[in-house]
Every structure is written in structure tokens, then in C-alpha cells.
C-alpha positions, 0 to 999 in steps of 0.5 A, spaced: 548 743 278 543 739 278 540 741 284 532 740 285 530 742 293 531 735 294 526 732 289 530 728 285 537 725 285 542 727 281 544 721 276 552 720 275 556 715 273 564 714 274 566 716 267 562 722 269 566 724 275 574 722 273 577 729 272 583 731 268 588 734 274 593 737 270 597 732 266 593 727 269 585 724 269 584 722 277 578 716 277 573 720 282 573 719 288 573 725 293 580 723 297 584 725 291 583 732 292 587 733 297 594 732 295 593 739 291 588 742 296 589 740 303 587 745 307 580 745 304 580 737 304 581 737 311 577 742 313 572 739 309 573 732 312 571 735 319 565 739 317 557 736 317 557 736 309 562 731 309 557 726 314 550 729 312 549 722 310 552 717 315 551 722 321 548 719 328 542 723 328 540 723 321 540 715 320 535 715 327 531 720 323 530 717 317 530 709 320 522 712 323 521 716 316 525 714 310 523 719 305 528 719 298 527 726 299 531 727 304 536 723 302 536 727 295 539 732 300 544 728 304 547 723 299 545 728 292 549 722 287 546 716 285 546 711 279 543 712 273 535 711 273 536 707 280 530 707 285 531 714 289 529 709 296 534 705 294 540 707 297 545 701 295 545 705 288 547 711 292 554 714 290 560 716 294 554 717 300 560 716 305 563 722 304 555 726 304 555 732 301 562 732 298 566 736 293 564 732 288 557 734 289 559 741 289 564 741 284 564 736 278 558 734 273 560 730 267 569 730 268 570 739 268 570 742 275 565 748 277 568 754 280 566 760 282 570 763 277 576 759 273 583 760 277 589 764 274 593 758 271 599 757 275 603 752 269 601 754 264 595 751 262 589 750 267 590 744 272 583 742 270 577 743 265 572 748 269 566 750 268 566 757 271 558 758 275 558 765 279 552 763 282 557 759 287 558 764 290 551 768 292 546 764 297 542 762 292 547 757 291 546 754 298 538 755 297 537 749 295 538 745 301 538 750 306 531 752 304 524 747 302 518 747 304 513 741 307 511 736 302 503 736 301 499 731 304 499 726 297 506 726 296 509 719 296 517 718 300 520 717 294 521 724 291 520 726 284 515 721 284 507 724 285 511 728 290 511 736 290 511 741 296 506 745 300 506 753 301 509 751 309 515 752 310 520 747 313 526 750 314 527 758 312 534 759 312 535 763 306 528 766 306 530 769 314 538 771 311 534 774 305 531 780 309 535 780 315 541 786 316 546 781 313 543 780 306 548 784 303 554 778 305 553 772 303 552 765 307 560 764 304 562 770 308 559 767 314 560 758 313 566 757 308 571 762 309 574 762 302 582 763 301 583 762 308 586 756 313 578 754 314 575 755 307 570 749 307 570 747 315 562 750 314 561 751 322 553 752 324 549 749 329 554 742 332 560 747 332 560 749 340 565 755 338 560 758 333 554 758 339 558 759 344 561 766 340 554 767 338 549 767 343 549 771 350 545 772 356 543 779 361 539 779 366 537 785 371 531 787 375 525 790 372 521 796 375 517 791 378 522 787 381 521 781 376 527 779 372 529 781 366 532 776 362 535 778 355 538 773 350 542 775 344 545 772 337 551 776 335 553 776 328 548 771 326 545 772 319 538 769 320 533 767 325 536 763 332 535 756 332 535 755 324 535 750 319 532 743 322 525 744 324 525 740 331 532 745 333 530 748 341 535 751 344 533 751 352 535 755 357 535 753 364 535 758 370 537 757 376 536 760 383 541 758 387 540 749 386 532 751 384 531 750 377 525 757 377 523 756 369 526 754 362 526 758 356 525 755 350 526 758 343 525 754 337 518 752 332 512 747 333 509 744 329 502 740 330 499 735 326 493 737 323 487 733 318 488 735 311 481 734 307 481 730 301 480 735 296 485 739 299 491 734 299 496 739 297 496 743 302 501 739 308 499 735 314 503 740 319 501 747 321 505 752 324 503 753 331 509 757 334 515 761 333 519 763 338 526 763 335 530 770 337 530 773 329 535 775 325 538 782 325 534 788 321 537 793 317 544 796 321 544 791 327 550 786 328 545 783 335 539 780 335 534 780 341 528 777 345 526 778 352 522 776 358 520 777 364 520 772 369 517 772 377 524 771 381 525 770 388 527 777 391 533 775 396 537 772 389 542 776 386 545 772 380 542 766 375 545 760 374 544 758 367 546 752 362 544 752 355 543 747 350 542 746 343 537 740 342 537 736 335 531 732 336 523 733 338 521 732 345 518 725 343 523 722 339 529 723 344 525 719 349 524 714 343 532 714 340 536 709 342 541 715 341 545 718 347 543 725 349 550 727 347 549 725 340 541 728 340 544 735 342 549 740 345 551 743 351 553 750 350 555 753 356 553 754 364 555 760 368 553 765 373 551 772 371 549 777 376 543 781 376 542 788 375 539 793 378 532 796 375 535 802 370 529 805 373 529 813 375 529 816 381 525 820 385 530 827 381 529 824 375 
């Protein structure tokens, strides 16, 4: 495939893209796939892979940092021996992370497996790649570390990746209770009406599906508070470092806290003699971690001082895309830098403490 964690683009030439479909060579570009395979095609043409490279948060973020490795994700295609920072020498970068990205090098479509020939003959040349089907397919993107204090922003130049994790998707999936199923099961639904629509953290369906929030009276009369991932196969937030979910708690119109799950990173001085070491560390994790072996729901908990009068919480919660500091900085509106999941009321439980008989 050509996949590098982002450290090299894959060159391409149109040549190399054209595919044979059936009886006739199409010249490469991704919207002639649809004619054969609409429900893919529209699915696609709606999901973050189809803007992974044209998206409002990702130009924010790479105008401040511009960084070829990034890129190398974002828009993988590029011409032959073009500069990696060059992004006019990109190809196809409009459709982002396309099904050419996924499925064509040099003119055969890769597959899975090679489909059952409906005429006679196979509508295009594969090449069969089982490994498309397993997670290790999705690691390449999903999962990379922080490059070392000397890399350059142009990847593959002088560059490498320090031992800090930056994201840890397929890590966090790989030793979760759903490491049996692979992240196609969950975000391609293959031979289905939404096969490639790839919903994750900007679906609001999918988050709002997958989170839930109690709140009951603990023994000392504080409150409780319980917020679960349902059916999620990793940690909660992934992917992106600077992904905060907060949820804010109310007592009537009284703001009392804001939980918020997420990492931190801090910057930190890296010695000359060990630049290969990242100029970040890790200084918090309070993600909501993936199930373990046999669990469906995931959890954390807090106990939080509580006004005694009050019987119910009134809660919004929001999923935020961007660090503190550069949503005050973006010229992007809050509803671009992240997403409003859900507000509602719940009711606190009384204490499941027991009583005097026991």
C-alpha cells in the first residue's frame, strides 16, 4: 500500500491510477466509481475520510504547524519526487483519504478478497490483501507516536518518531475486550446500506449512542456521578491529542463543576544529547478506558460535593476538537472547534447504602 505512519507520501502517477472496469479503463479519478458502487460512493463522499485534507479543523491546525507528516496522512497521494511540503504536487488532496488511497496502486484494485465474478470475467484486475480486513490495516494512521525533538517538518527527511505515543487507537483496541472484532466491524459496516460512512468522533448519532451519565447519592451524601462508553472498542476520547470531552453540571442555572476527560500534554526541554527523545510528555490521562475482556461498557466515576436540597443534574456535554489555547486563537467558530452532544436532566438516586437491618 505504500503506508509509512505518515513518514512518506505515496508517489502516483495518473498512468498508475486509471483501472480497467470491465470492458473499459476509467482515468482515475474517484467519482468514477460510483456508477458501480453507489451506496459506498455516497457514503464515503459524507464521512471525515472524504475531508481529512480539506476539513476546517485541519487547515486551522496545519496553518500554525505545517508539517509534511501530517499531510502524508491527510492527502497520502503525491507526484513523483515532489517536495512532501509542496502541496500543489499533492494528487487527488480534494477527496482526502479516498478510495484510491484505499484501493488502487499501479492500475489493479486491491481487495480484501477478490469478488465472485458476476460476467464472466472479474470487473477489474485485483490484487487480493486480506490484511485489509484486520486492524492492522487502519494502524498506520490511527496510531503514530511523537516525532523526536530533531525531526524536521518535512517527513522522511531527518525525521523519526520518539517512544511517546500521540495517538494509541489500535494499541487501546488491541488489549480491550473487543480485540476480537476488528475496527471495520465497528466504522465500515461492509455489505451493508452504510458500508464506508466510517462514523467516529464528529458523528453526533454515534456519541450520543455511545455515552451515558447516572448520578446518585453517595453514603456521605455527595454525588455520584457515573459516565459510560457503550459498545466503544478503545479509550474515550481517542484519536486526536487535544479531544476533551466536558461535561458540565448543573444545580438548578448554578454551574457546580465541569468534568473533563482527555490528555494533556506539557512541553518539556529536551537535552542535546537526547533529541531523540520528544519535546512533549505525557501529564494526564483521564480518558474513560476501553472495556477489558467480557465487558460491553466502560467506566469512570467521581464524587463530587453537591448542594443537599438538589434533586436532579442538569448536564450538557460536549466533545471539543481543539486545545484550550488555540480555540481562543482560531478564527473557527465553536461549531466547527467541536460538538454539542447532549443536554438533559437526570435524577439522583438515593444511597444504595443499607440500612440499620441490613
Amino acid at each position: 500500500f505504500g503506508f509509512s505512519i505518515g513518514q512518506y507520501p505515496i508517489e502516483v502517477t495518473a498512468q498508475s491510477l486509471r483501472v480497467r472496469a470491465e470492458n473499459k479503463w476509467l482515468s482515475g479519478k474517484n467519482a468514477e466509481c460510483a456508477p458501480c458502487h453507489q451506496t459506498v460512493y455516497d457514503n464515503w463522499r459524507h464521512s471525515r475520510h472524504r475531508v481529512a485534507f480539506t476539513n476546517e479543523l485541519y487547515h486551522d491546525s496545519h496553518a500554525r504547524e505545517p508539517s509534511a507528516w501530517c499531510v502524508n496522512c491527510h492527502a497520502p497521494f503525491t507526484e513523483p519526487r515532489a517536495n512532501p511540503l509542496d502541496l500543489s504536487k499533492r494528487v487527488q488532496s480534494e477527496d482526502g483519504v479516498s478510495c484510491n488511497v484505499c484501493h488502487v496502486r499501479a492500475g489493479k484494485v486491491i481487495a480484501g478478497k477478490i469478488p465472485t465474478a458476476q460476467k464472466g470475467m472479474p470487473a477489474h484486475d485485483y490484487v487480493a490483501e486480506p490484511q485489509m480486513a484486520t486492524a492492522a490495516f487502519c494502524e498506520s494512521c490511527h496510531e503514530f507516536n511523537f516525532p523526536s525533538a530533531d525531526s524536521k517538518p518535512t517527513a522522511g527527511r531527518d525525521f523519526r518518531y520518539s517512544e511517546l505515543p500521540m495517538q494509541s487507537t489500535h494499541s487501546e483496541w488491541k488489549t480491550s475486550g473487543f480485540s476480537h472484532s476488528s475496527c471495520q466491524n465497528c466504522h465500515l459496516f461492509g455489505n451493508s446500506p452504510q458500508s464506508h460512512r466510517f462514523p467516529g468522533g464528529h458523528d453526533l448519532t454515534n456519541l450520543r449512542q455511545a455515552l451515558k451519565l447516572e448520578c446518585e447519592r453517595s453514603e456521605d451524601g455527595k454525588l455520584r456521578v457515573r459516565l459510560y462508553t457503550l459498545g466503544v472498542g478503545h479509550a474515550f476520547p481517542t484519536g486526536d491529542l487535544f479531544r476533551t470531552l466536558r461535561v458540565s453540571l448543573y444545580s438548578g442555572k448554578t454551574l457546580v463543576t465541569e468534568i473533563r476527560l482527555g490528555k494533556r500534554f506539557d512541553n518539556q526541554t529536551v537535552p542535546l544529547n537526547e533529541m531523540h527523545r520528544p519535546n512533549k510528555t505525557l501529564a494526564e490521562d483521564s480518558t474513560i478506558p476501553a472495556p477489558v475482556q467480557g465487558e460491553f461498557v466502560s467506566l469512570k466515576d467521581y464524587l463530587i460535593e453537591w448542594p443537599q436540597a438538589s434533586r436532579q443534574v442538569r448536564y450538557e456535554m460536549r466533545l471539543d476538537y481543539l486545545h484550550p489555547h488555540n480555540a481562543l486563537v482560531s478564527h473557527l467558530k465553536s461549531s466547527q472547534t467541536g460538538i454539542h452532544i447532549r443536554s438533559g436532566e437526570v435524577v439522583i438516586r438515593p444511597s444504595h447504602a443499607k440500612n440499620s437491618k441490613g
